[in-house]
C-alpha positions in Angstrom: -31.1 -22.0 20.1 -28.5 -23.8 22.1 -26.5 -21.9 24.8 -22.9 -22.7 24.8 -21.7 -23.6 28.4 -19.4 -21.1 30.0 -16.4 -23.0 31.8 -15.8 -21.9 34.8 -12.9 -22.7 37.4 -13.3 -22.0 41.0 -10.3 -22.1 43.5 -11.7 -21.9 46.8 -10.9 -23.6 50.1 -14.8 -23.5 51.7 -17.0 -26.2 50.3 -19.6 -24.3 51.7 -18.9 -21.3 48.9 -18.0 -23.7 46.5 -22.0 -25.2 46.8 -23.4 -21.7 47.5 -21.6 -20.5 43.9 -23.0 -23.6 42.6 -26.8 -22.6 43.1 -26.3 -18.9 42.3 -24.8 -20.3 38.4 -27.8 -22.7 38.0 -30.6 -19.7 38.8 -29.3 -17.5 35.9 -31.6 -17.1 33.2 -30.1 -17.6 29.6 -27.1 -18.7 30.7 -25.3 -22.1 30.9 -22.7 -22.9 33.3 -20.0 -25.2 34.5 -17.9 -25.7 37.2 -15.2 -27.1 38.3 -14.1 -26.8 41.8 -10.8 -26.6 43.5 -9.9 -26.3 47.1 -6.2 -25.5 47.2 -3.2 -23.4 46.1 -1.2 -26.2 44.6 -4.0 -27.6 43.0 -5.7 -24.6 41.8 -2.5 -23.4 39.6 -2.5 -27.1 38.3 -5.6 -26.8 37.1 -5.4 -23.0 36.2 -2.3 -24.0 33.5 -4.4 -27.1 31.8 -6.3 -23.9 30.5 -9.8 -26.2 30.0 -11.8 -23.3 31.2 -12.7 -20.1 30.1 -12.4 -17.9 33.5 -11.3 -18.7 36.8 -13.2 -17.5 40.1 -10.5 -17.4 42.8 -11.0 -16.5 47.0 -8.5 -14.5 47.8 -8.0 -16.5 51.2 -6.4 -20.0 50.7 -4.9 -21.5 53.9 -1.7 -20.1 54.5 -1.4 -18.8 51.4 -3.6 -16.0 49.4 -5.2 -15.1 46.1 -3.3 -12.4 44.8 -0.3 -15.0 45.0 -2.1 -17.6 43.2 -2.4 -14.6 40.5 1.2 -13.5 40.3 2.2 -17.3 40.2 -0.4 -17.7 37.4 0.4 -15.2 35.3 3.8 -15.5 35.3 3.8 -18.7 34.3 1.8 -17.6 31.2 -1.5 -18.0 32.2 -3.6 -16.0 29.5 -7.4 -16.8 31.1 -9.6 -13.9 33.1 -9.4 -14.0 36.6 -11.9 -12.7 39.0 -10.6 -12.3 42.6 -13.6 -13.2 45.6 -13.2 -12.2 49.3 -15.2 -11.9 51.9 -12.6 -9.5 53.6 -13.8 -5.8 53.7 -10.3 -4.5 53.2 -9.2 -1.6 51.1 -6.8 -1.9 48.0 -7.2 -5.5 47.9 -8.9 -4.8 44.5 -6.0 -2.5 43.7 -3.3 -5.0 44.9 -5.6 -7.5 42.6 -5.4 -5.6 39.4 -2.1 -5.2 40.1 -1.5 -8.5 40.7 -2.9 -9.7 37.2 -6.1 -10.1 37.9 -9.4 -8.8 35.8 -11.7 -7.8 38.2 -12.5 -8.2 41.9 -16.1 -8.5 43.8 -16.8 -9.6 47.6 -18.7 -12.7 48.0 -21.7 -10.9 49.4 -22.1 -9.2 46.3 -22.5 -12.5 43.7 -26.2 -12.3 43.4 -27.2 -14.1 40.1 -27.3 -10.9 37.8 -24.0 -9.0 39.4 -22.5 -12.1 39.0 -23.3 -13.0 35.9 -22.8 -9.7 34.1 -19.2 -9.4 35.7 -18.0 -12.6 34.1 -19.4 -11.8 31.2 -17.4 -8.6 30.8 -14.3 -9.9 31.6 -14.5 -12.7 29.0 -14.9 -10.1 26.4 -12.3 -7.7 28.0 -9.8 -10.7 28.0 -10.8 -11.5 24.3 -10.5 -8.1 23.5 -7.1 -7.4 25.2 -5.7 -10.7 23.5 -7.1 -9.3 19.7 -5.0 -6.1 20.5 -2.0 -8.1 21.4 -2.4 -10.0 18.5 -2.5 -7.4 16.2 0.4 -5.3 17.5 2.5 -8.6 17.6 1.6 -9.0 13.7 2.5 -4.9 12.9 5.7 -5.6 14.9 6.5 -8.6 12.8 5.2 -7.0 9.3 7.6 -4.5 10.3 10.3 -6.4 10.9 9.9 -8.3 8.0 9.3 -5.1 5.7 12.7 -3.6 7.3 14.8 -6.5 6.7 13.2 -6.6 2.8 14.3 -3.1 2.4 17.6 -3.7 4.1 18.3 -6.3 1.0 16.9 -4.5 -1.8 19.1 -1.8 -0.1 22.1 -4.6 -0.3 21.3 -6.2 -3.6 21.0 -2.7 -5.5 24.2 -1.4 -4.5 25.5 -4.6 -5.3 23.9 -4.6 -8.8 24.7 -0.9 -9.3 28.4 -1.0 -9.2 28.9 -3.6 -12.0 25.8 -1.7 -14.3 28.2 1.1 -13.9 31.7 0.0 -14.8 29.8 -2.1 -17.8 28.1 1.3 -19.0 31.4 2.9 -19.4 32.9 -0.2 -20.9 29.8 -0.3 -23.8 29.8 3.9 -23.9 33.9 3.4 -24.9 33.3 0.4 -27.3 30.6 2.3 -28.9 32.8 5.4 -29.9 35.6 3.0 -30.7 33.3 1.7 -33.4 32.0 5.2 -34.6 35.7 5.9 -35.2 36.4 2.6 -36.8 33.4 3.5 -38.9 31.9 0.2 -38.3 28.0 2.0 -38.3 26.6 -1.4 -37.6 28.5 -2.7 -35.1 28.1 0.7 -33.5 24.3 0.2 -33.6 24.7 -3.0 -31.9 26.4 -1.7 -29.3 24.1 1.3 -28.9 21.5 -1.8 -28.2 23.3 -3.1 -25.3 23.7 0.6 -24.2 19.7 1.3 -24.2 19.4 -2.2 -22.7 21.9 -1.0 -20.6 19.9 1.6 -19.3 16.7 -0.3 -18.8 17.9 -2.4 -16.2 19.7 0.4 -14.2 16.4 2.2 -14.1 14.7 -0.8 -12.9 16.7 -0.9 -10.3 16.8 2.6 -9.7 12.9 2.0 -9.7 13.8 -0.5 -6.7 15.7 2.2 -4.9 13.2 4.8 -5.0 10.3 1.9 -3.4 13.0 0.7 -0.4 13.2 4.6 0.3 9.6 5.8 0.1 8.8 2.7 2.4 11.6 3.5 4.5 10.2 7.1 4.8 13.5 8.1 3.3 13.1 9.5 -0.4 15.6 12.9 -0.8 14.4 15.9 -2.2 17.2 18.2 -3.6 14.6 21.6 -4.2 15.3 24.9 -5.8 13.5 27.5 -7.9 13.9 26.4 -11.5 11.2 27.1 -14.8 8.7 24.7 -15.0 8.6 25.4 -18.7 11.9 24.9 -19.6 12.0 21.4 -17.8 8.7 20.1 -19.6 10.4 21.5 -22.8 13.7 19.9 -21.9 12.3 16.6 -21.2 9.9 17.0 -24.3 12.4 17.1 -26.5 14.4 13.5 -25.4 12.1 11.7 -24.7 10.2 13.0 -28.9 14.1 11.6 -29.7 13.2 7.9 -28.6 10.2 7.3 -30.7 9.2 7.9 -34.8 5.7 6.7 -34.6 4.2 9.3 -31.7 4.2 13.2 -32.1 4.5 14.4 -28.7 2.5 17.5 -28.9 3.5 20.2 -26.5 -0.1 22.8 -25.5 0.3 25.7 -23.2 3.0 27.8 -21.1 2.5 28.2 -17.1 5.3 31.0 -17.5 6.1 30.1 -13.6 9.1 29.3 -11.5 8.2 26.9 -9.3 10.4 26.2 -6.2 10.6 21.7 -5.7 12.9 19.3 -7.1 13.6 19.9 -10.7 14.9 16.3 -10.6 12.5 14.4 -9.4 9.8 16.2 -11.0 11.0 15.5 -14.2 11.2 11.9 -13.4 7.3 12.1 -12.7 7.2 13.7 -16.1 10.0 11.4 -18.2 7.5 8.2 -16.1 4.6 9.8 -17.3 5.4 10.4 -21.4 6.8 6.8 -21.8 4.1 5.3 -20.2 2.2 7.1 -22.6 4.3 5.6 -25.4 4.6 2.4 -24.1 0.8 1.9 -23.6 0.0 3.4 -26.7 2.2 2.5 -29.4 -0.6 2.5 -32.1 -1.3 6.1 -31.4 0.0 9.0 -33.4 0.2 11.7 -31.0 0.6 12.6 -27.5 -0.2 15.9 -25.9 1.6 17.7 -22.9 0.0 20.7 -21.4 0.5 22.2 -18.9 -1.6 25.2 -17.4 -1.8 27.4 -14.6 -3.2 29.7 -12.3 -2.6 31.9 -8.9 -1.8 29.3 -7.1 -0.8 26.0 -9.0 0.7 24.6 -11.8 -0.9 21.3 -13.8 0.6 18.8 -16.2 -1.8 16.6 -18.1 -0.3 13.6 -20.5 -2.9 12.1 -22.7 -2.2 9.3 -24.6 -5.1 7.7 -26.9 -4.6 4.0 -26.0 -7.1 1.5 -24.9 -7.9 3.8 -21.8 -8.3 2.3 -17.8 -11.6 1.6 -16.6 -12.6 3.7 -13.9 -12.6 1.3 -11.0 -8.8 1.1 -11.5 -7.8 4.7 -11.6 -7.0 4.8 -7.8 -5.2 1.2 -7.8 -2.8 1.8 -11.1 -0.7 4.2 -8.5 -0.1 0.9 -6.1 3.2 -0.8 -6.0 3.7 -3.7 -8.5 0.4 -2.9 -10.1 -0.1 -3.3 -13.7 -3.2 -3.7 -16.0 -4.3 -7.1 -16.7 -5.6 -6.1 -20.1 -4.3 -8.8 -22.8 -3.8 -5.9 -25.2 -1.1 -4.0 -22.1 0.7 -7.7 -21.1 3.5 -7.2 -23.4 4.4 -3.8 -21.8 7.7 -4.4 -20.3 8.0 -2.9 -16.8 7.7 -3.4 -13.0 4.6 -1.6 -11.8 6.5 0.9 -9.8 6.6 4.2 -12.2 3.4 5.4 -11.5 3.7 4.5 -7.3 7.4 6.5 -7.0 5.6 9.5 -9.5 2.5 9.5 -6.8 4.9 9.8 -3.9 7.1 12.3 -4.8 3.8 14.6 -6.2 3.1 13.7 -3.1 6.3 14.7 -1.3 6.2 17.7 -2.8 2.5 18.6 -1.5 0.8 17.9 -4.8 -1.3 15.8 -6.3 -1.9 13.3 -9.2 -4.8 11.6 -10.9 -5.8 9.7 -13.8 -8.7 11.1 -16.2 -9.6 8.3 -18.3 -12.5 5.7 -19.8 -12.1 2.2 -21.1 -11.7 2.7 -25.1 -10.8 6.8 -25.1 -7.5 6.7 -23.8 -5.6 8.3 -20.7 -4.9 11.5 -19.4 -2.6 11.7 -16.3 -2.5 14.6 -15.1 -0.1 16.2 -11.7 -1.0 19.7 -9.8 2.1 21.2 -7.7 1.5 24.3 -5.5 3.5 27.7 -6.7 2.9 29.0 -3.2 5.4 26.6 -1.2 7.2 27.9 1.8 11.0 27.8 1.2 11.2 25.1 4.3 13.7 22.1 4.5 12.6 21.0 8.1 11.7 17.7 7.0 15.4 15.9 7.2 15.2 14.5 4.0 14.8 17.7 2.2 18.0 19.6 0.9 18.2 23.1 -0.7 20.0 22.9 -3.7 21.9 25.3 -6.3 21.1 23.9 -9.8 23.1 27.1 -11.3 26.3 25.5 -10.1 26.4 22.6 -12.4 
């Protein structure tokens, strides 16, 4: 197999060295080498900025001027190569005042016998390459960052934006519509119970947009209390069973526990998790919700009996913007984002959530919360809050 040639430039101002470098290279065994030879300051940074090399061997004595200078110069003109400082000087913290300087390592002429030598530049080749793949990759974090903070700071923009026309238009609609169940115009009113629900879609899609800017920001509220996990199933049971004629939502076990989270955002994992369930299952004539317990937890299960998720997938439905590519599942309106804000607030509220399904038998999605939380809000984005108040 072919060796590659390793391109090396020496500044050095003893032609003498220069030859005696020369012979060292060419006795190295498995190892190709080439080198190009300067013999001055000015000439040696010339050279050193072209870049047509892969290290640089410098003496640290150069006429009037020395090494360690050549090195500060160097590098602070943005050369990016290894250096390796040479000196025949025995003289302490010269390799100190080298590294210091910029420079990658530092050996005394006496020293460069053919395996030293060669075992030195190797290593700071592959340091070099190594420092300049960290380098790279922090400066692409910083920039993902960057970029992922100035995305959030529009969605941030454009949602407040959107929100405070959605709002004024919701009242306008909410008006009309009694207006018209007054009038007793029932099919106008049903119209503009329509644009209501329609309405409503598009504020929770952005709402959905909220919730993403906020987990990725690190800043998703919780607002917790103590508060029966029964009642809240029951309670959202019950309006969401109102939205749809063709599923019986079957409701299966009582925890008979309080549970101390947010009673909000739970029930937005639940609400997210029933008309998913409806949505991806419209054939189907019944869902069940049960929910169980024991000494320690509670657990929600939702199953639907749609077309199922294969098994590969169960992890990657929880991602952002993820939805199934199953032609049957394409006309299911929606963003992706449901299932990724329910995983991070389970999440947020030291639970967890999975997916129990097979491809053809349906879905269950189930969500396990602790009962045995400490009362804390020492993260800053947690609030105690008095739900007996409103």
């Amino acid at each position: 197999m072919r060796i590659l040639p390793t391109k090396i430039l020496l500044i050095e101002d003893d032609e003498e060295d220069y030859v005696l470098l020369q012979k060292t290279l060419v006795k190295i065994p498995n190892a190709r080498y080439e080198l190009t030879w300067e013999n001055s300051y000015a000439s040696g940074l010339t050279r050193m900025l072209e870049g047509q090399h892969d290290l640089c061997l410098l003496d640290y004595l150069l006429g009037a001027q020395n090494g360690i200078e050549l090195v500060k110069d160097a590098r602070h003109q943005g050369y990016r190569h290894p250096i390796i400082l040479l000196t025949g000087i025995s003289q302490e913290d010269i390799d100190i005042q080298a590294l210091q300087a910029g420079a990658d390592d530092y050996i005394a002429k006496e020293q460069t016998h053919g395996d030293v030598l060669h075992r030195i530049i190797r290593y700071a080749i592959e340091r070099k390459k190594a420092e300049h793949e960290r380098e790279k990759l922090l400066s692409e974090q910083i920039a993902r960052r960057e970029l992922e903070k100035r995305r959030n700071e529009f969605i941030s923009m454009v949602v407040h934006e959107l929100k405070t026309p959605l709002t004024s238009l919701k009242g306008y609609t909410q008006l009309i519509r009694k207006q018209f169940v007054i009038a007793g115009d029932e099919k106008t009113e049903q119209l503009a119970a329509r644009m209501e629900t329609q309405i409503n879609k598009l504020t929770d899609l952005i709402s959905d947009f909220q919730d993403v800017t906020r987990i990725e920001g690190g800043k998703l509220q919780f607002c917790e209390s103590t508060f029966y996990f029964d009642a809240l199933v029951d309670e959202i049971v019950e309006d969401i069973q109102l939205t749809t004629q063709q599923q019986r939502l079957l409701r299966k076990g009582k925890t008979n526990k309080t549970l101390w989270g947010d009673y909000m955002r739970i029930g937005q994992v639940i609400t997210n998790l029933l008309t998913n369930a409806i949505k991806y299952a419209p054939e189907a004539d019944c869902i069940i919700v049960e929910t169980i317990s024991d000494a320690h937890t509670i657990t929600l299960k939702v199953q639907d009996f749609g077309p199922g998720i294969p098994k590969e997938l169960h992890k990657k439905v929880f991602d952002p913007f993820y939805r199934l590519e199953d032609a049957e599942q394409l006309a299911a309106p929606g963003l992706g984002l449901g299932l990724h804000i329910a995983a991070e607030i389970i999440k947020g509220q030291q639970g967890q959530i999975w997916v129990e399904s097979e491809e053809g038998k349906g879905a269950t999605f189930c969500f396990t919360l602790p009962l045995d939380r400490t009362h804390s809000i020492s993260p800053p984005e947690t609030l105690v809050c008095d739900l007996t108040s409103s």
